[in-house]
C-alpha positions in Angstrom: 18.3 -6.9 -39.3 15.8 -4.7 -40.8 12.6 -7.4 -39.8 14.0 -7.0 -36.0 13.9 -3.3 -36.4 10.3 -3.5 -37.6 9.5 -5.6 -35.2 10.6 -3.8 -32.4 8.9 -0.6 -33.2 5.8 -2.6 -33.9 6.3 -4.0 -29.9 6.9 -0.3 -28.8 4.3 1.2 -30.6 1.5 -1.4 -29.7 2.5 -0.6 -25.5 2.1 2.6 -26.2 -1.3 2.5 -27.7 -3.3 -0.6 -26.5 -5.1 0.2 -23.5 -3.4 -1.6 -20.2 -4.5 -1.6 -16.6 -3.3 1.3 -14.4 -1.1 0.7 -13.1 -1.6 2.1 -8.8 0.6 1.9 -5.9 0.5 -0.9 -3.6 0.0 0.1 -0.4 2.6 -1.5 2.3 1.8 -4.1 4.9 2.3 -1.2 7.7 -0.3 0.4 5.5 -2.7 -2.3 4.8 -2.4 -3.1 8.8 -3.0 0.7 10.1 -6.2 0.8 7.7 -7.6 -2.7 8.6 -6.3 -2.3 13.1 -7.9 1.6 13.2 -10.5 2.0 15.2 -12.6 4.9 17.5 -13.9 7.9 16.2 -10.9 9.2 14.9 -10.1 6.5 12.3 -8.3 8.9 10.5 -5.7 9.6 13.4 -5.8 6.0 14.6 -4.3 5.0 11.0 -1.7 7.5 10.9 -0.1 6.2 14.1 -0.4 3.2 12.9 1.2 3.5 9.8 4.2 4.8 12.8 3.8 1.3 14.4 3.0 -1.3 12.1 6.5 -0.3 10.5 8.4 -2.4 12.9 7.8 -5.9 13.8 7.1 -6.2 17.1 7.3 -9.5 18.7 3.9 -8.9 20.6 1.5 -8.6 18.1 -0.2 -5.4 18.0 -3.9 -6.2 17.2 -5.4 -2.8 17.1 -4.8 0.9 17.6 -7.7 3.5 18.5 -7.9 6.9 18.3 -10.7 8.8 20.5 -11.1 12.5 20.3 -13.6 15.3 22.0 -12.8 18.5 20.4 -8.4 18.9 20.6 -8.6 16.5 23.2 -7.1 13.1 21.7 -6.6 10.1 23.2 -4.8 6.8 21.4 -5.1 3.3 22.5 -3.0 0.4 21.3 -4.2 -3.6 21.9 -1.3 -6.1 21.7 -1.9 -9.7 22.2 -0.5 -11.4 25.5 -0.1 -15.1 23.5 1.9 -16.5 20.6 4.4 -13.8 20.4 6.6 -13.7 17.5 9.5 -14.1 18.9 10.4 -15.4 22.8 10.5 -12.2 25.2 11.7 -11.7 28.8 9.8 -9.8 30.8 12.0 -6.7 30.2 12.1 -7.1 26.8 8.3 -6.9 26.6 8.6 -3.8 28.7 10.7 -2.1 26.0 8.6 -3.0 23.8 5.7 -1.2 25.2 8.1 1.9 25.7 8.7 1.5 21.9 5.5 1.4 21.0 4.0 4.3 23.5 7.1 6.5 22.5 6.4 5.7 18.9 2.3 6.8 19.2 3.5 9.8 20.6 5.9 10.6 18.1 3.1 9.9 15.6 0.8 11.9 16.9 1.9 15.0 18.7 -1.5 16.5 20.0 -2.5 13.3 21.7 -2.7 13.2 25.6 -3.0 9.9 26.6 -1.4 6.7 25.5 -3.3 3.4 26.8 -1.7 0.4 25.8 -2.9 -2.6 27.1 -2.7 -7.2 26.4 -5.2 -9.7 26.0 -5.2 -13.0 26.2 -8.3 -15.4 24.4 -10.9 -17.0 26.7 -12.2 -20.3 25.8 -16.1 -20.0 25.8 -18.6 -22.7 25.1 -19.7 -23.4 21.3 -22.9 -21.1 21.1 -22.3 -18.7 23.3 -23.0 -14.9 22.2 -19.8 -12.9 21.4 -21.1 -9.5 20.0 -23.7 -7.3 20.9 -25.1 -6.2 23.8 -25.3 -10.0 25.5 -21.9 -10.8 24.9 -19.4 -12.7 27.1 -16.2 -11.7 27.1 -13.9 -13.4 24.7 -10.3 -12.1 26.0 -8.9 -10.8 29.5 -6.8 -8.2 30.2 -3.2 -9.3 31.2 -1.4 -6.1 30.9 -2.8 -2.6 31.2 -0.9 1.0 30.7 -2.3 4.3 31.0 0.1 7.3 30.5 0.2 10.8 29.8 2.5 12.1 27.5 4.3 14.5 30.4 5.2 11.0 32.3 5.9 8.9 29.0 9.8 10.7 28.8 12.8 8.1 29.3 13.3 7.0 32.6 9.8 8.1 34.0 8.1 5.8 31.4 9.8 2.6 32.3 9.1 3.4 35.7 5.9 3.7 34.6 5.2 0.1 32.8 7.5 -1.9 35.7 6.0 0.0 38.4 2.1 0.8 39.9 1.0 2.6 37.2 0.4 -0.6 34.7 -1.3 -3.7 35.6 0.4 -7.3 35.3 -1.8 -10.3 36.1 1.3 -11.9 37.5 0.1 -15.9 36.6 0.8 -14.6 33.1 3.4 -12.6 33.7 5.4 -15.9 35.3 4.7 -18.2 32.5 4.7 -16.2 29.0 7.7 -14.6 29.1 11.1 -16.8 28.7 12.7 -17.5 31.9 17.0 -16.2 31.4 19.5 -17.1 34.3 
């Protein structure tokens, strides 16, 4: 009995001595996404909503969110992707997605203005072609668009919003990515 004694304190007193790696948080998904997604020139504001959005899995995928700012004027922008949802959506459910998400950016961020949300799709271009810089051909097209102020973005007045004029649907995409219900 007395060697497992000895032993023990040995154990307990060689972790508390030796040297061992600190040991650091480990930042979240939602974290690691909202660092990695933020873009504009207010990277710092652009993370914190998106530590607000990348908590939730949406079933559009939410590629990036931008934060743009002139003085206390602040305006977010949030890119989803139009293809290869997560999950299968109807056309309304993507809509309450987008409320979700707008609401949620506001929530995030209280002085912001402006909420632009819009979805991409990928364009195929030719091998060789140049994607970045000044020459570049467009790699994705715009199937959704969303601009929205935060006075309109409350309840009813933003749904209207996303299912009425003031977003864009390219409606060939509209017809075949969402699931089709009875």
């Amino acid at each position: 009995m007395r060697r497992i004694v000895v032993a023990a304190l040995a154990c307990a007193l060689v972790w508390n001595v030796v040297p061992r790696p600190a040991s650091a948080d480990v930042p979240s998904v939602a974290a690691l996404d909202a660092r990695a997604r933020a873009g504009g020139n207010r990277k710092d504001v652009a993370e914190h909503v998106g530590l607000a959005i990348f908590a939730t899995k949406w079933s559009a995928q939410v590629l990036q969110i931008a934060a743009d700012g002139v003085g206390d004027h602040i305006v977010l922008g949030v890119r989803i992707s139009g293809v290869k949802f997560h999950a299968p959506l109807t056309r309304t459910q993507f809509e309450d997605e987008v409320a979700a998400i707008v609401a949620r950016a506001f929530a995030a961020e209280p002085s912001a203005e402006e909420v632009d949300l819009w979805a991409v799709i990928p364009i195929a271009v030719p091998k060789g072609t140049v994607v970045s810089g000044d020459l570049a051909m467009p790699t994705t097209r715009t199937v959704f668009s969303l601009s929205i102020l935060r006075s309109q973005a409350r309840g009813a007045n933003l749904r209207r919003a996303i299912s009425g004029k003031n977003a864009y649907w390219d409606e060939d995409w509209a017809r075949l990515a969402f699931e089709q219900r009875p």
